[in-house]
Jmol script that loads the backbone (N, CA, C; Angstrom):
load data "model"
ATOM      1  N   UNK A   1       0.835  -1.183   0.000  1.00  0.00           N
ATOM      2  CA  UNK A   1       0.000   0.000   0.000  1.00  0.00           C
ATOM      3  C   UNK A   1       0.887   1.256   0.000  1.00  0.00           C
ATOM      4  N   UNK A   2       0.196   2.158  -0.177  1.00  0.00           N
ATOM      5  CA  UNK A   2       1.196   3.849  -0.640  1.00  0.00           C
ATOM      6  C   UNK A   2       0.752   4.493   0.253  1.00  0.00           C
ATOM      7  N   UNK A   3       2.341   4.418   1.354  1.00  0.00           N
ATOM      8  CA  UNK A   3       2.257   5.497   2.295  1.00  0.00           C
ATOM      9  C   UNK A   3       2.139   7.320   1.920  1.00  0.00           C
ATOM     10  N   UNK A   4       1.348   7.802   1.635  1.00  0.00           N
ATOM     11  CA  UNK A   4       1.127   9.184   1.794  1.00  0.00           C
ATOM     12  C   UNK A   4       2.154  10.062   2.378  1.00  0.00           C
ATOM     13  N   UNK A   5       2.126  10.026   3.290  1.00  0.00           N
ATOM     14  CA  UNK A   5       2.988  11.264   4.545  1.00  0.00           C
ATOM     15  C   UNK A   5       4.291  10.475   4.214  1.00  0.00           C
ATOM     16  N   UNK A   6       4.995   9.712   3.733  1.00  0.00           N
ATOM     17  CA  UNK A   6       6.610   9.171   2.745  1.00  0.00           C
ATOM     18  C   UNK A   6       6.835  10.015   1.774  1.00  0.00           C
ATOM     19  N   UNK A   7       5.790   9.753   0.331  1.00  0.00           N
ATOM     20  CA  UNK A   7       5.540  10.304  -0.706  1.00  0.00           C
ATOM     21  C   UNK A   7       5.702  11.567  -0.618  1.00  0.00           C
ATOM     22  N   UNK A   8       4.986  12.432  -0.027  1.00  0.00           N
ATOM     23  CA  UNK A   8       4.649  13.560   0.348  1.00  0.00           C
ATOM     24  C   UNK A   8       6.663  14.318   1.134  1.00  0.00           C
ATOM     25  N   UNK A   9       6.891  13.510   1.948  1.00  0.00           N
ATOM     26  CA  UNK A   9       8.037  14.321   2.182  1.00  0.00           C
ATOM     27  C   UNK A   9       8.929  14.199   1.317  1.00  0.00           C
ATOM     28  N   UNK A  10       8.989  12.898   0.360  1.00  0.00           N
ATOM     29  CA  UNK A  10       9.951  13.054  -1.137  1.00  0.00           C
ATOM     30  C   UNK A  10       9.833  14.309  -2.226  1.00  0.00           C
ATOM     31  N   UNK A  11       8.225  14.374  -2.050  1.00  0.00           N
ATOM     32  CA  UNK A  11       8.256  15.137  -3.125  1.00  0.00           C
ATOM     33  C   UNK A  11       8.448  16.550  -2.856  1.00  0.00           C
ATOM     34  N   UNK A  12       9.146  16.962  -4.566  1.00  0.00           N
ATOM     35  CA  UNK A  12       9.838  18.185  -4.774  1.00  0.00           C
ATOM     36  C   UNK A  12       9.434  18.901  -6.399  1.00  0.00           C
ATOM     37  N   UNK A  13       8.663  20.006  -6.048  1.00  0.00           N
ATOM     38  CA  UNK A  13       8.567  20.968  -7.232  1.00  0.00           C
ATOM     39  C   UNK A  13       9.119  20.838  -8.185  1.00  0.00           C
ATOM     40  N   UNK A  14       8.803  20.929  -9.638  1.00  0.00           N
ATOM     41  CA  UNK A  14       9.670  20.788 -10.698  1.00  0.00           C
ATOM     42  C   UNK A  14      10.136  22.251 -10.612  1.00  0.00           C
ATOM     43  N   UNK A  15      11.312  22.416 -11.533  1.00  0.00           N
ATOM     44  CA  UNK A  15      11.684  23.692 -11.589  1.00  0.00           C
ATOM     45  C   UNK A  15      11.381  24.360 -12.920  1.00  0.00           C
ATOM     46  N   UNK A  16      10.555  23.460 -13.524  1.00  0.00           N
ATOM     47  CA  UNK A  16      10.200  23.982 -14.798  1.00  0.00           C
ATOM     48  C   UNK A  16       8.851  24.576 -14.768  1.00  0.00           C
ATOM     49  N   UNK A  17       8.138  23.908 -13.927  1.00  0.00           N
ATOM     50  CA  UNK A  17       6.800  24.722 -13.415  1.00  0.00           C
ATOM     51  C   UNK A  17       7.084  26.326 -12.803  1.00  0.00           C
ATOM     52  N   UNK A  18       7.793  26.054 -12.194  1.00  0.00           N
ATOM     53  CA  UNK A  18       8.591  27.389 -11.395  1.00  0.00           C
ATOM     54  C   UNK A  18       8.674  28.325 -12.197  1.00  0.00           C
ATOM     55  N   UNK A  19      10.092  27.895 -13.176  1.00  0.00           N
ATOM     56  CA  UNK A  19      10.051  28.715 -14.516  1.00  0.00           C
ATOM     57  C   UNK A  19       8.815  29.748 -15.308  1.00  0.00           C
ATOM     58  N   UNK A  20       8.308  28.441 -15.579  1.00  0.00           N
ATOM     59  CA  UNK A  20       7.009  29.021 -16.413  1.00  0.00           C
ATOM     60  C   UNK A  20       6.216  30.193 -15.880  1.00  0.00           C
ATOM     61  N   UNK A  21       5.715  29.960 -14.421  1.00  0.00           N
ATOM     62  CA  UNK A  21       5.115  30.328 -13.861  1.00  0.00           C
ATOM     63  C   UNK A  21       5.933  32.053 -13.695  1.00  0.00           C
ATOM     64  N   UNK A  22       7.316  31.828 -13.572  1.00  0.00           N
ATOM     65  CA  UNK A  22       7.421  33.441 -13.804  1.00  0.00           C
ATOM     66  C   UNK A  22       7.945  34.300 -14.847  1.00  0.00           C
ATOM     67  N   UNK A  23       8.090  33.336 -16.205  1.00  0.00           N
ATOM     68  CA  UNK A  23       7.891  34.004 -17.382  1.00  0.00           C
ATOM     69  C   UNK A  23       6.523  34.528 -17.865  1.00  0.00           C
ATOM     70  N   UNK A  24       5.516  33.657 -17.425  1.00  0.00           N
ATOM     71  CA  UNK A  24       4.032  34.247 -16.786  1.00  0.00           C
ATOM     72  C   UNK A  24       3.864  35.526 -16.697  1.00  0.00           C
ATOM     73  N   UNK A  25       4.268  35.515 -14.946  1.00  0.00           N
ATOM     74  CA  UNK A  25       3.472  37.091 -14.587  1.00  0.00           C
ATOM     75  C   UNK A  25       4.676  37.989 -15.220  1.00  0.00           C
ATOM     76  N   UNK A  26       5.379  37.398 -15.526  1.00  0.00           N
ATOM     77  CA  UNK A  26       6.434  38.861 -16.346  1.00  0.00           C
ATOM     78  C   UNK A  26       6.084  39.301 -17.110  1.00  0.00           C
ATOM     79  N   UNK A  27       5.086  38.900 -17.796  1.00  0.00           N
ATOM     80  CA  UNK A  27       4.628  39.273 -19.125  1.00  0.00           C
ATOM     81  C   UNK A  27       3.534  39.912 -19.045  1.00  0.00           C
ATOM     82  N   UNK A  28       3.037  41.352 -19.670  1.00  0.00           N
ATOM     83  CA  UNK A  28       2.138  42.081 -19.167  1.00  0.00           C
ATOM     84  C   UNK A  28       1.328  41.536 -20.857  1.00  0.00           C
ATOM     85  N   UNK A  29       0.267  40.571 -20.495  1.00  0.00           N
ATOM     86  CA  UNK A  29      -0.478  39.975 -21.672  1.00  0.00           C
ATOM     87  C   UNK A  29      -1.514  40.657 -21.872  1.00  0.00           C
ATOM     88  N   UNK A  30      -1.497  40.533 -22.990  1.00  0.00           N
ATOM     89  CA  UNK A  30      -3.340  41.062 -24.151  1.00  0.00           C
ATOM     90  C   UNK A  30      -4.813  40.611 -23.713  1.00  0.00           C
ATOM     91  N   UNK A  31      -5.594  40.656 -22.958  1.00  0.00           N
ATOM     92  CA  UNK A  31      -6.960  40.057 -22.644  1.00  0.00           C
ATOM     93  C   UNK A  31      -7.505  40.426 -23.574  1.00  0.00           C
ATOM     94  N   UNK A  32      -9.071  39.586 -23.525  1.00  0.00           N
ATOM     95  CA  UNK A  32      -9.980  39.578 -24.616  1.00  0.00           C
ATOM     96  C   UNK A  32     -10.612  41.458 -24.002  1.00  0.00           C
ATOM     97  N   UNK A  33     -11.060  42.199 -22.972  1.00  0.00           N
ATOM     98  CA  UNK A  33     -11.121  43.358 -22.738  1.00  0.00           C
ATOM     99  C   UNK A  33      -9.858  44.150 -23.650  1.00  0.00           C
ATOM    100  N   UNK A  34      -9.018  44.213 -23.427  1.00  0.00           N
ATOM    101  CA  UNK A  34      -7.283  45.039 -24.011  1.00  0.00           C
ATOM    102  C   UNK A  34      -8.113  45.033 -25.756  1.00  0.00           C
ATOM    103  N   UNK A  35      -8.255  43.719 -26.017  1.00  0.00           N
ATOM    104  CA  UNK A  35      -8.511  43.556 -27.441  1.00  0.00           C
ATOM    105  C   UNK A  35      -9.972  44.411 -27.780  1.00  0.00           C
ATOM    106  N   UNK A  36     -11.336  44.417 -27.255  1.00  0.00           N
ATOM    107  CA  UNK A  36     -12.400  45.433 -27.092  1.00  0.00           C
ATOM    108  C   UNK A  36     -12.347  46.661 -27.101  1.00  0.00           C
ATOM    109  N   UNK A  37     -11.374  47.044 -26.294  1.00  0.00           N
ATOM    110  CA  UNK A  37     -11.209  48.542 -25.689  1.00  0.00           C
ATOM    111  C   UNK A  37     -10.668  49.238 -26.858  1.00  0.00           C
ATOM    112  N   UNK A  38      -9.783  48.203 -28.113  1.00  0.00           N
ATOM    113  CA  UNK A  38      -8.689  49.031 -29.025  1.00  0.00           C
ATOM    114  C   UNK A  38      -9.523  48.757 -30.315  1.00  0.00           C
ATOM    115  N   UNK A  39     -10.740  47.883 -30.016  1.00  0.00           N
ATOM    116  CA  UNK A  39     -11.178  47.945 -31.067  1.00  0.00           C
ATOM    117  C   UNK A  39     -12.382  48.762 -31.001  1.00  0.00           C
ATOM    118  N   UNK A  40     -13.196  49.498 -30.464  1.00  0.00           N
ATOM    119  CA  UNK A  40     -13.913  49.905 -29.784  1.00  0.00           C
ATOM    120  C   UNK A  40     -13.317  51.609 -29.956  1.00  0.00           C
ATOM    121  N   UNK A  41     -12.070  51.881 -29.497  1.00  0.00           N
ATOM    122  CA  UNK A  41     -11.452  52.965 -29.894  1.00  0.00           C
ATOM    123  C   UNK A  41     -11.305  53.286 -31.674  1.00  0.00           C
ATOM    124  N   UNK A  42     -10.802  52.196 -32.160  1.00  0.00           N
ATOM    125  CA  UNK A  42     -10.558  52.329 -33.758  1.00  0.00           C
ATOM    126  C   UNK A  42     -12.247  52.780 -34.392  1.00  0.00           C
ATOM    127  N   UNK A  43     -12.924  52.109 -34.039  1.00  0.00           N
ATOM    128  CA  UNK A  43     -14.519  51.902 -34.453  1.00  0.00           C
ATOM    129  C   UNK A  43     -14.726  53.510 -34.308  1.00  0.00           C
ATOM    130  N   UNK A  44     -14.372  54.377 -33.318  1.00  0.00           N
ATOM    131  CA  UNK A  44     -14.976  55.527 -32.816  1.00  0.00           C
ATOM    132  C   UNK A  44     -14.016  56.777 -33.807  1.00  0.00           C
ATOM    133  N   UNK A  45     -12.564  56.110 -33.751  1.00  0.00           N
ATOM    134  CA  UNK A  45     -11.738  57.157 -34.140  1.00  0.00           C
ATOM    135  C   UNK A  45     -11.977  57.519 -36.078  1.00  0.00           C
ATOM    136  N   UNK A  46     -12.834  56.031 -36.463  1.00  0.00           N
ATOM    137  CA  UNK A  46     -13.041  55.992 -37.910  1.00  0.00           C
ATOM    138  C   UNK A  46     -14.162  56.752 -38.380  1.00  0.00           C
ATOM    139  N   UNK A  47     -15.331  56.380 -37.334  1.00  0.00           N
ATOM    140  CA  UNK A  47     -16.715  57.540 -37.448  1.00  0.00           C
ATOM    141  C   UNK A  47     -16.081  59.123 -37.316  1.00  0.00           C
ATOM    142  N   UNK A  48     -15.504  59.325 -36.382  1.00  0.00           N
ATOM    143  CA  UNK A  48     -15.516  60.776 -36.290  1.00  0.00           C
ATOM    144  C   UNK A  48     -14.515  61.426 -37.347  1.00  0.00           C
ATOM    145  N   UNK A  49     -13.740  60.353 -37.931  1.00  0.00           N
ATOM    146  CA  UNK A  49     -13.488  60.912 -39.233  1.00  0.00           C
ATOM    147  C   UNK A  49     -13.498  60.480 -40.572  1.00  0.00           C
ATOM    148  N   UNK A  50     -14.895  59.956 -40.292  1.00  0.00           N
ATOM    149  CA  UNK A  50     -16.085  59.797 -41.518  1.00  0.00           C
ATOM    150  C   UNK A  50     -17.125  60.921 -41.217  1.00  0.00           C
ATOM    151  N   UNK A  51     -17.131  61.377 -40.421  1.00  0.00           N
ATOM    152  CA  UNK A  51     -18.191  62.339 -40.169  1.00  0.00           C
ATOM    153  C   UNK A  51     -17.825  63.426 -40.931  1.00  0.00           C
ATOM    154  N   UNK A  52     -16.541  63.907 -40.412  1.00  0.00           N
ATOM    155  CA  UNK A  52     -15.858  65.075 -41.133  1.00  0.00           C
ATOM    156  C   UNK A  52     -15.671  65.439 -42.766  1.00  0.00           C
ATOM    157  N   UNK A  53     -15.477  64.338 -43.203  1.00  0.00           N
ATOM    158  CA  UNK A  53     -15.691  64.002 -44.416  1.00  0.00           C
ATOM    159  C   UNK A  53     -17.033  63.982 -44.433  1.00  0.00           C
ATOM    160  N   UNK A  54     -17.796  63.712 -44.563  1.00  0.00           N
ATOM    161  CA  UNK A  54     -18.949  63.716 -45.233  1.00  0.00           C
ATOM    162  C   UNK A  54     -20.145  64.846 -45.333  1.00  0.00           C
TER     163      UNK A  54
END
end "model"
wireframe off; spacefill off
backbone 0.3
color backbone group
């Protein structure tokens, strides 16, 4: 049978999880909002100069 509380004090974090995890928050990423907001801006900045024109 599989002692638990053995297992448990062997085990050790990968360091590649580690890694990842702070190439992660280093990275200041694009959300689906970021992507709305710039499209949402373009949409507005194109009317008001279609307006002018026309």
């Amino acid at each position: 049978m599989i002692n638990y509380e053995e297992e448990l004090k062997k085990f050790k974090p990968s360091l590649d999880v580690d890694d990842a995890e702070g190439a992660i928050y280093s990275r200041d990423l694009t959300d689906v909002i970021d992507i709305l907001k710039e499209m949402m801006n373009e949409t507005s900045v194109g009317e008001s100069h279609g307006s002018e024109n026309g």
